[in-house]
C-alpha positions in Angstrom: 241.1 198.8 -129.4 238.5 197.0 -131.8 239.9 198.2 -134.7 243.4 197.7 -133.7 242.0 193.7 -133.3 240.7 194.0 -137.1 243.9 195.9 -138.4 245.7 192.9 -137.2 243.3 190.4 -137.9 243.8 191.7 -141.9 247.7 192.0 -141.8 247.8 188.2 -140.7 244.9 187.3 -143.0 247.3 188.9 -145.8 250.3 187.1 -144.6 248.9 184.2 -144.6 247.7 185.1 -148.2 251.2 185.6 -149.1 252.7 183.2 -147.5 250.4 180.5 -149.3 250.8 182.2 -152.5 254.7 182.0 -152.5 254.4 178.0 -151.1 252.3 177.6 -154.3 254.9 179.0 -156.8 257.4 176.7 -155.0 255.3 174.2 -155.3 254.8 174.5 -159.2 258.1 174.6 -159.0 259.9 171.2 -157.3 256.9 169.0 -158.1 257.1 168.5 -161.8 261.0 168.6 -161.1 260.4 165.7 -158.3 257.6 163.9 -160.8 259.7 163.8 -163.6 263.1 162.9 -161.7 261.1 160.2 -159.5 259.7 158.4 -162.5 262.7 158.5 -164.7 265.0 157.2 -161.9 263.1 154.8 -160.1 262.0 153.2 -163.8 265.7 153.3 -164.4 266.4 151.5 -161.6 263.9 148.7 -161.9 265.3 148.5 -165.1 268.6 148.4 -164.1 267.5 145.3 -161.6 265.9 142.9 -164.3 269.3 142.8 -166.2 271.2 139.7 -166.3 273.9 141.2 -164.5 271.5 141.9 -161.3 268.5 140.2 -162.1 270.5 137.0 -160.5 270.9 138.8 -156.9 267.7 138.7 -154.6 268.8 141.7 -153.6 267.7 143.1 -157.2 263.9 142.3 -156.1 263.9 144.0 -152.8 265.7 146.7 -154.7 262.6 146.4 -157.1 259.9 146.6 -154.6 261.4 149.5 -153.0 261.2 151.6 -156.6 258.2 150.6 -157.3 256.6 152.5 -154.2 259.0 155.4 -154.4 257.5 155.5 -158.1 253.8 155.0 -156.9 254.5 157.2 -154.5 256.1 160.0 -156.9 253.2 159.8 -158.5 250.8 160.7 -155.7 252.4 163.7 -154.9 250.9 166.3 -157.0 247.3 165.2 -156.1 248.2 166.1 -152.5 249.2 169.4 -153.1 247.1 172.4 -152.3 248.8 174.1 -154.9 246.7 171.8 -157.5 243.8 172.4 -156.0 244.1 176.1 -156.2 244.8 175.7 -159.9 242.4 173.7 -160.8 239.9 175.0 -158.1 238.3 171.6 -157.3 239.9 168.7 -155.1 240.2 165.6 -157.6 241.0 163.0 -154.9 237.1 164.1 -154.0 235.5 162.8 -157.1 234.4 160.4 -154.9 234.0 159.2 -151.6 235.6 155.7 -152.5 238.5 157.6 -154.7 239.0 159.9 -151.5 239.7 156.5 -149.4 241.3 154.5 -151.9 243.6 157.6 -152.3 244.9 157.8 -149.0 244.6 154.1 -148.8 247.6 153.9 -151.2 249.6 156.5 -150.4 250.1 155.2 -146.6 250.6 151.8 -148.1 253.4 152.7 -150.4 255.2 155.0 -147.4 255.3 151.8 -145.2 255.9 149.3 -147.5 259.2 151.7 -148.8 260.5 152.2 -144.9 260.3 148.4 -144.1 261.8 146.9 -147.4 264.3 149.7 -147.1 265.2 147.7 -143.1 264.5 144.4 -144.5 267.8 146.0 -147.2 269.4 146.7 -144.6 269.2 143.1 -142.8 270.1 141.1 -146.5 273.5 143.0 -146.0 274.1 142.4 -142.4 273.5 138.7 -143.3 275.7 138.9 -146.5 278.5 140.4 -144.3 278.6 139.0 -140.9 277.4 135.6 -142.0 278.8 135.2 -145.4 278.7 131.4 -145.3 275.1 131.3 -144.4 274.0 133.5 -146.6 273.7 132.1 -149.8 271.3 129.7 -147.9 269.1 132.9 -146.2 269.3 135.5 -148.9 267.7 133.5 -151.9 265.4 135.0 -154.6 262.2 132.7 -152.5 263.1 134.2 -149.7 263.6 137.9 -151.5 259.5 137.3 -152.4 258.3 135.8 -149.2 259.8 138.8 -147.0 257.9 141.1 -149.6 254.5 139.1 -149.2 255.4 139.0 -145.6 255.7 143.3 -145.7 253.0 144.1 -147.8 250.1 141.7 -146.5 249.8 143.3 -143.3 249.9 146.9 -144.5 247.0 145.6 -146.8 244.8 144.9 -144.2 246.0 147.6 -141.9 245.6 150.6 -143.5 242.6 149.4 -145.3 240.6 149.7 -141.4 242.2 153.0 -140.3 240.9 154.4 -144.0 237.9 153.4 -143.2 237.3 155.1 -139.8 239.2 158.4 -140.7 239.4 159.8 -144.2 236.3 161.5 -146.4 234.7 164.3 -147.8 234.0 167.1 -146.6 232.9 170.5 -148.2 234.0 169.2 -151.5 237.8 168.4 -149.8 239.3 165.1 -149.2 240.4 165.0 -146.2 242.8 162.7 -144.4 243.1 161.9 -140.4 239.3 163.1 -139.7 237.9 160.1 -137.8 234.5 159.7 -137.8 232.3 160.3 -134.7 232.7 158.3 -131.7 236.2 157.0 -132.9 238.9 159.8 -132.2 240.5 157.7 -129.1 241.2 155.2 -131.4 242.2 157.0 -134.7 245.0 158.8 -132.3 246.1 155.6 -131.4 246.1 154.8 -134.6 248.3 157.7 -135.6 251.0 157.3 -133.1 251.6 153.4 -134.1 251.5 154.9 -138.0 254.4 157.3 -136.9 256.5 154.0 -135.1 255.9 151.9 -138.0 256.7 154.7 -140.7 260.0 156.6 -139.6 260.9 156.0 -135.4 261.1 152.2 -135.7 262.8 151.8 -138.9 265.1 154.1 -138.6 266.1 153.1 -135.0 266.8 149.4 -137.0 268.5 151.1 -139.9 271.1 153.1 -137.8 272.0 149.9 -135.7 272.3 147.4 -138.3 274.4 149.9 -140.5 276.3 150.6 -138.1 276.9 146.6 -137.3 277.6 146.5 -141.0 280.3 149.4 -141.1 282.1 147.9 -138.4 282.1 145.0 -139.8 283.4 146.2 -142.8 286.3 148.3 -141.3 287.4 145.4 -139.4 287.3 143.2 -142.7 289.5 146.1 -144.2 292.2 146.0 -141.9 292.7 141.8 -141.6 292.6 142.2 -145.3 295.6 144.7 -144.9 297.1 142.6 -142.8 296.9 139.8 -144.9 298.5 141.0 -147.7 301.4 142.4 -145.8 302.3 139.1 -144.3 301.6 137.6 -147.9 303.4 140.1 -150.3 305.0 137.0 -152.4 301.4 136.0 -153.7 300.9 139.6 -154.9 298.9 138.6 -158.1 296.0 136.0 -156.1 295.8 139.0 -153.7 294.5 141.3 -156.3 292.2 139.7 -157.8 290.7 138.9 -153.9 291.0 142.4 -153.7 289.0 143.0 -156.8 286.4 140.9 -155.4 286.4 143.1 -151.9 286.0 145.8 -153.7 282.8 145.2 -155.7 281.0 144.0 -152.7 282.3 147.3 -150.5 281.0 149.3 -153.2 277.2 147.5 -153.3 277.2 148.1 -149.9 278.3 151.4 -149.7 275.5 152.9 -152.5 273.4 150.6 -149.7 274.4 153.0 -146.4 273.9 155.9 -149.0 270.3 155.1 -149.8 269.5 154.2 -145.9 270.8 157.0 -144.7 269.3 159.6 -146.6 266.1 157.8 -145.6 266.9 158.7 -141.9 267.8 162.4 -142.6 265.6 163.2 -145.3 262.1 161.9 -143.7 263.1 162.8 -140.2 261.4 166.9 -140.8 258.4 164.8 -141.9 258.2 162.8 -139.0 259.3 165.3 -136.4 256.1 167.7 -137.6 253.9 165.0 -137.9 255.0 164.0 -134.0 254.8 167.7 -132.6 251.2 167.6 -134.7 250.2 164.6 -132.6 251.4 166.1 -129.3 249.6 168.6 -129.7 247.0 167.2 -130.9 245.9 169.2 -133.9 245.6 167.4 -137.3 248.8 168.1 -139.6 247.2 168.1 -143.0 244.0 170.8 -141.4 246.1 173.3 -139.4 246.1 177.0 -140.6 248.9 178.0 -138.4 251.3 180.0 -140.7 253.9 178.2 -138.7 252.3 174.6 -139.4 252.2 175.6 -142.9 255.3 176.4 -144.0 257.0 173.5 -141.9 254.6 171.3 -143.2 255.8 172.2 -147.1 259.3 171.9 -146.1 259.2 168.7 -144.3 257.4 167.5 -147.6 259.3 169.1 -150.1 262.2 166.8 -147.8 260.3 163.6 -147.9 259.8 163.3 -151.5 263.4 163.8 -152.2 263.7 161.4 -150.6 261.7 159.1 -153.3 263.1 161.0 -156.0 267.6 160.7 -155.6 268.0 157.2 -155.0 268.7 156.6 -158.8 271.5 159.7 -157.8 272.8 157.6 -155.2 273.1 154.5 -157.1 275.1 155.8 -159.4 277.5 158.0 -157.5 278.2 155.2 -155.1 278.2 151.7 -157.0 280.5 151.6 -160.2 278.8 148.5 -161.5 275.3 150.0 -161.6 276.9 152.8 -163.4 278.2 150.5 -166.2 275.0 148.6 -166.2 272.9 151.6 -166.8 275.2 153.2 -169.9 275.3 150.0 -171.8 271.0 150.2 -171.3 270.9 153.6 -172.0 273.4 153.4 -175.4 271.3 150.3 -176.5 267.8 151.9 -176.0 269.6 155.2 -178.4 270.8 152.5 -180.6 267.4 151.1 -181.3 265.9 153.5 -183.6 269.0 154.3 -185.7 268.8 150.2 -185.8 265.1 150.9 -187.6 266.0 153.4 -189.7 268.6 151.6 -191.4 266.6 148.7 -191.5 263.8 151.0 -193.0 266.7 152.5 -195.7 268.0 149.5 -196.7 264.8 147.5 -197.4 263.8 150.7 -199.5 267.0 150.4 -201.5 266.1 146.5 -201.6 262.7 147.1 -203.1 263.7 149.7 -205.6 266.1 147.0 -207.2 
């Protein structure tokens, strides 16, 4: 019987072996893929945003905020990979005990501040649609900057306390979610309001206001229909309202698309996370082969979902589309620019 317990024991020690060896070659794998994806497309988009043609819509900054902590986030990723550390045999977010903090510090910060400019999104549009007349009064470039303040200030603050009571070193490892004696009441507190504010609360707002917003829209669609019926002899005025229509369905539209593969795409992450804290085991420190593998596939999930929005833009909005060529064929333009200018002040000096 005893060494039936030890012939086990070793056959799940080896799967687990396996198993983490196989999650690491994945891991090698979509990470660079995501890193290199996530920074070209998110600096694309903020480029995209400071163009004359969208730098004049406040909805260009929140737009801008939101890729900047997809980027910042994109960039966190592969130092919270175990994968890393097995390469590299050391845990480089434990340098220190302030880089450990500062670390996990910023990567909460960024999550939030991506879920809740992603809602605040979500509420320009339901302005810009249900109170069109108002809303070149409410959705101004100010008020584009004070609801950012507004979002990020209390994240500052917030997260700066709960790193402080929970995250450190321990045998060499940074370690996230281990509060320090005397404090684990209120750390788990402090974990199911991070779970509200990250994924259950915004996405409850994000599916009701889009949804507000799509009916809204449909309804818009079939007075328009009507409207042209009854006004067929005005055909040409109609058009060029139609025109108009159009280019605002379409913002909206790449809008849903981003916002909604916010709500699928992170949902995995928050589900395990919520079944962790239920159970009341620490996500990032369980060894449960189970815990493991759902663990790297509700991440691999989540950081998609920082990585396709620049995928999304374009396959939903034509304008964005156009915006980004014309930068892109002017940035390959530049150095063929030089090296005439190079050539011809050659041919200029030789004469």
């Amino acid at each position: 019987m005893a060494n039936l317990s030890v012939s086990d024991y070793n056959n799940t020690s080896t799967s687990k072996t396996n198993i983490t060896y196989y999650l690491d070659i994945v891991s090698y794998v979509y990470v660079p893929i995501f890193v290199a994806v996530g920074v070209i497309g998110n600096s694309l988009i903020i480029r995209v945003m400071t163009s004359p043609n969208f730098s004049r819509l406040p909805v260009s900054r929140l737009l801008m905020a939101m890729s900047l902590s997809d980027l910042i986030i994109i960039l966190l990723l592969p130092f919270n990979q175990n994968s890393l550390r097995h390469l590299l045999g050391r845990d480089i977010k434990a340098l220190s005990e302030a880089g450990c903090k500062l670390y996990f510090w910023m990567y909460r910060f960024v999550r939030q501040t991506s879920s809740w400019i992603m809602v605040t999104i979500s509420c320009e549009r339901f302005v810009a649609v249900w109170m069109p007349i108002k809303a070149k009064r409410i959705n101004t470039i100010r008020n584009a900057y004070v609801i950012i303040t507004v979002v990020c200030i209390p994240f500052v603050v917030y997260f700066g306390y709960v790193t402080s009571l929970a995250d450190r070193i321990i045998n060499g490892v940074c370690i996230a979610s281990r509060p320090i004696v005397g404090m684990e009441v209120k750390f788990r507190i402090f974990v199911g309001v991070n779970l509200l504010l990250y994924y259950f609360l915004p996405s409850n707002i994000l599916i009701i206001v889009n949804s507000l917003i799509v009916y809204k829209l449909v309804m818009m669609k079939k007075k328009r229909q009507t409207q042209i019926d009854i006004t067929r002899n005005t055909e040409s005025s109609s058009g060029r309202k139609n025109n108009k229509c159009c280019v605002t369905s379409k913002t909206n539209m790449m809008l849903l698309c981003v916002t909604t593969s916010f709500v699928i795409l992170v949902a995995p992450n928050a589900i395990f996370h919520l079944v962790s804290f239920i159970r009341k085991e620490n996500a990032f420190e369980s060894t449960s082969l189970l815990v493991v593998v759902l663990r790297q596939m509700a991440v691999i999930m989540e950081q998609l979902n920082h990585s396709i929005n620049i995928v999304l833009y374009v396959l939903s909005n034509n304008r964005f589309r156009k915006e980004l060529v014309i930068i892109v064929k002017r940035t390959n333009s530049k150095p063929n620019n030089k090296i005439e200018l190079n050539v011809t002040g050659m041919i200029s000096s030789v004469n």
